[in-house]
N, C-alpha and C positions, 0 to 999 in steps of 0.2 A: 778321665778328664784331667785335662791342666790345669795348673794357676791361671793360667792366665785369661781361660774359656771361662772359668766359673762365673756363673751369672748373665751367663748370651743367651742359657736357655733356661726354662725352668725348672731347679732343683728343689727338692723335699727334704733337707736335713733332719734326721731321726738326734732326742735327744740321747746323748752319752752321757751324762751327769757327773761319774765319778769314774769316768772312764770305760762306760761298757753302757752298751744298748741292752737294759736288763734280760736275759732271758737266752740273747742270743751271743754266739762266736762269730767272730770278725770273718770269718768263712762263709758262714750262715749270710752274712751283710752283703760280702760281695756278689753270693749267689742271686740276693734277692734282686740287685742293682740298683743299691745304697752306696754313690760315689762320695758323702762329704756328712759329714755328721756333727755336731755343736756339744763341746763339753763346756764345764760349769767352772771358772776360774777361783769363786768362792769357796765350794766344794775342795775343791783341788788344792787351794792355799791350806786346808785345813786338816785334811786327813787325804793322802799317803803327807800332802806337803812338796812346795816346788821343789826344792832342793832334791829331796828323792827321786822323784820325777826324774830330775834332770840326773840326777849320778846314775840310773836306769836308761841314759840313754834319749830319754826324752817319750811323749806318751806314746809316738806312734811308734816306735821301737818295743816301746814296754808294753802295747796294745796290737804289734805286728797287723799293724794295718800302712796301706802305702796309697789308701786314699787322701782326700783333704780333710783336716781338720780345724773346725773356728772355734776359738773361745771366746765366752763372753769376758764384758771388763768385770763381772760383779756386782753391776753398778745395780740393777733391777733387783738383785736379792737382798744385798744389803741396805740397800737404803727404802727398799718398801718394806721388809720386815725393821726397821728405826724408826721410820714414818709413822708404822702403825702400832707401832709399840709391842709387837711380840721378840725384839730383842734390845737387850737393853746395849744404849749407843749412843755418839752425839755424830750426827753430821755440821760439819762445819766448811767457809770457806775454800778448806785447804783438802776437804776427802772426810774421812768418816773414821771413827774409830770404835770397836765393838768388842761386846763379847762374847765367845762364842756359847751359846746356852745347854750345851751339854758335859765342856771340859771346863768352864769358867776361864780360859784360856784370852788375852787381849790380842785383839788383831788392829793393826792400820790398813788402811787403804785410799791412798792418794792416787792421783793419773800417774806420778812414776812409776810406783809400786806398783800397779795394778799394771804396767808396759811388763815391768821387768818379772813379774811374776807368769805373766803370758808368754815371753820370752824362753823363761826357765822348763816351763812347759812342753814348751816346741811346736804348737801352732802354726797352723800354714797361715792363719786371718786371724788378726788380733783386732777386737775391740777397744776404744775408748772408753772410758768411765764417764759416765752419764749420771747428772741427779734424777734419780725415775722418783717420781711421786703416786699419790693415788692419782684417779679420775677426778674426785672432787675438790680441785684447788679453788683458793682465790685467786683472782686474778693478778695479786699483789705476790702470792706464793708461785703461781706460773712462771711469771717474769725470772722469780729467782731462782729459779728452776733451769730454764732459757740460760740466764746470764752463768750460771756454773756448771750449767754444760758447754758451752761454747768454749769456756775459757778451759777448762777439763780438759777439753778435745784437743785445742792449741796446745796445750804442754804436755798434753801425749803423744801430741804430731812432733812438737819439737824433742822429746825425750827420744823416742824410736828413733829419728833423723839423725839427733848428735853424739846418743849414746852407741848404737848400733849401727847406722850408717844409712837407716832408711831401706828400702826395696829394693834399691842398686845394691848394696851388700849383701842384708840377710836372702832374698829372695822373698819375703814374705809380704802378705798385703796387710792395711790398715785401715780399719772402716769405722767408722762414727756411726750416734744414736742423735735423731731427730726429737728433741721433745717440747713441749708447748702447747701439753693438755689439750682443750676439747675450742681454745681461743684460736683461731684461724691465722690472726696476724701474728700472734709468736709462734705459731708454728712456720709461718712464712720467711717469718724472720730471722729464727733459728737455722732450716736449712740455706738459707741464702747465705749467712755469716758460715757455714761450716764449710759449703760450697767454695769461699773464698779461700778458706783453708788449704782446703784440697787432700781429698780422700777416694781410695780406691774404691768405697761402697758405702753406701746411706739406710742405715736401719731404723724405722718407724718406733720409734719406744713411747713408751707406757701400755698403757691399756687399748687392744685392736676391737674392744669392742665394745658398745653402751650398757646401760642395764637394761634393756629388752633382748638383749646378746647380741645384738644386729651390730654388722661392722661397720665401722664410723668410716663413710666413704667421704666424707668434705675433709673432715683433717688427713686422712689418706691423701688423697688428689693432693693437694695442697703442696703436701712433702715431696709428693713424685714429680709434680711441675714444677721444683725451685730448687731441684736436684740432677747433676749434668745425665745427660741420658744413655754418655759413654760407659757409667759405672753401676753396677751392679747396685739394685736396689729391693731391700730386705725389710720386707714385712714379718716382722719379726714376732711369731708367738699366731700368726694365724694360720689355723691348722684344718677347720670343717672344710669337705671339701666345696662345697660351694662358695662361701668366703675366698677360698685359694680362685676359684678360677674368677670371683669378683678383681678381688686383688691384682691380676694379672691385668684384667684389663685395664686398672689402674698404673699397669709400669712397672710392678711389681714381680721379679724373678725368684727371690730367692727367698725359702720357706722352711718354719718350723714349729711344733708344737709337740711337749710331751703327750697332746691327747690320745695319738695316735697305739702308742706303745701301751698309755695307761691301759686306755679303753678294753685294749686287748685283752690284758691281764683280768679286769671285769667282766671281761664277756660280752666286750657289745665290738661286734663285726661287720666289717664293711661288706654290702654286696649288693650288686645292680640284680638280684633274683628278687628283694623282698621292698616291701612297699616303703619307702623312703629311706631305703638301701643303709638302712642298718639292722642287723640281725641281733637278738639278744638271746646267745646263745644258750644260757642258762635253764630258756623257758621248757616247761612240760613237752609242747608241741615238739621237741626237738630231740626227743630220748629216742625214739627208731626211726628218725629221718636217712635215709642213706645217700640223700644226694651231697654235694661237698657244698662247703660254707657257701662260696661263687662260681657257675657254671661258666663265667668267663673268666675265671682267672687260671693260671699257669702257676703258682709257687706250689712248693712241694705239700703243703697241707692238704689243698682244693685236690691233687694229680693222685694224694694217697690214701687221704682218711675222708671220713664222712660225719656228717652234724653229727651223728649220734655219737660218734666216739669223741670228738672236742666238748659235748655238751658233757659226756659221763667226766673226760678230763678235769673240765674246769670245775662242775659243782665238786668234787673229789679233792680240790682245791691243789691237785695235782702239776708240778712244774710243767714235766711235758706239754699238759695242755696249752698252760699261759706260753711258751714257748711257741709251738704251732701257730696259736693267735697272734703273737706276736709279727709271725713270718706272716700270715697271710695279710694283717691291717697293712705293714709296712710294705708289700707287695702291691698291693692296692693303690697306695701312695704313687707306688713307684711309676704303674702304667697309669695312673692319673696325670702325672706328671708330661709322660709322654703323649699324651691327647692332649694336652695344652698345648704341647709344642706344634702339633701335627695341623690345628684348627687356628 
């Protein structure tokens, strides 16, 4: 896929965190047909650190992949881990500033830093910094929420334009975060004001989904109708596949969720053989099963091994196995992916 295609159809981004889809080789990714993947700018700032990164070439050099890759601005980790007080931090007008809770190390993070930190990186799609909040705001905390993101996104739209030269130079794209909680008119508000901006793609932020888990389809819509329809638009963080194909019909292209990789690693597998097409492979029933996880699927776990061998893997708490699962959940994604497009 091209830059420039990304987002015409529907893609599954697998997360890369700290630079690697855990389990798997960037080989293993291409095989499964995993063309774009989301690493963690936070992460990244913090351990290897951009600067390394970049004297390495940059990640996708250092990660010999010559698919796409997006990073986020940071902006959801660090300011909902501040918010909720599991790190200690002050966000203010100007970005947030933290420390990090295992090296007691101080970090900053403004919309410039967070451009030029995603720059040093080498990112194909860079993020804005967004103030992400919880679910439960007021609506006085919403608003300010709204108001410094908008303005966030304007001086990371102007930093990228005048320090780097914008998308005419670097070639890369730049996408913003929608946010305005569970209130309908700042969420309206918000994408309209970032729309004027003007951004190659619109990412849904905060939380995709209520406390009954169900996905918030009004502030969804919302975002996707006050957001131009030429630009790729990223529901960002929904991952069940029924959500995903909710989402789509919302407008919705372009997708992500660590659930998909966690899952794997715990044992719960995706597959249209079993009743509500998740498999929990762990269970009893499944030590001399020898049919494959999914009778429909094509990745190389379903073509070579059998339940019983991924079930012996995983209780065994064996990498192989979580690797295998890895390959067949993110497999699944992938021709799910492809029946969205197809329907």
């Amino acid at each position: 896929m091209e830059l420039k295609d990304f987002g015409k159809k529907p893609i599954f981004m697998p997360d890369a965190t700290r630079g690697a889809v855990r389990g798997l080789t960037t080989d293993q990714l291409k095989e499964i047909g995993v063309e774009a993947f989301v690493t963690n700018t936070l992460h990244l700032m913090m351990s290897p650190g951009e600067d390394i990164i970049a004297q390495n070439g940059g990640i996708k050099k250092l990660m010999d992949w010559d698919g796409i890759v997006l990073t986020d601005s940071g902006g959801f980790q660090v300011f909902s881990l501040i918010h909720t007080g599991k790190w200690k931090g002050k966000v203010t007008n100007n970005g947030a500033i933290f420390k990090a809770p295992t090296t007691g190390d101080i970090y900053e993070l403004t919309p410039e830093k967070s451009i030029d930190v995603q720059m040093k990186i080498g990112s194909d799609i860079l993020v804005t910094l967004d103030d992400c909040r919880d679910t439960d705001l007021t609506r006085k905390e919403a608003e300010e929420s709204v108001h410094r993101t908008i303005e966030w996104a304007y001086r990371c739209r102007t930093h990228f334009d005048k320090e780097y030269g914008g998308t005419k130079e670097t070639g890369k794209l730049l996408s913003c975060v929608v946010q305005g909680a569970n209130y309908l008119d700042l969420r309206e508000k918000c994408a309209k004001e970032l729309a004027n901006i003007g951004f190659d793609g619109y990412g849904f932020g905060g939380f995709v989904v209520d406390k009954e888990n169900k996905l918030v389809v009004d502030e969804m819509e919302t975002v996707a109708n006050n957001t131009p329809d030429d630009k790729f638009k990223y529901a960002m963080g929904v991952g069940k596949p029924e959500d995903i194909i909710d989402a789509h019909k919302l407008g919705y292209n372009v997708f992500d969720t660590v659930l998909v990789t966690r899952n794997a690693r715990h044992g719960s597998l995706y597959s249209k053989d079993v009743e509500g097409n998740v498999l929990h492979i762990k269970n009893s029933e499944y030590t001399t099963d020898e049919k494959p996880i999914d009778s429909h699927c094509d990745c190389y776990a379903c073509k070579h091994f059998s339940r019983a061998y991924i079930h012996h893997l995983i209780k065994a708490n064996e990498m192989t196995g979580m690797t295998l699962a890895t390959i067949h959940n993110l497999r699944y994604y992938m021709m799910l992916m492809d029946n969205i497009a197809a329907n």
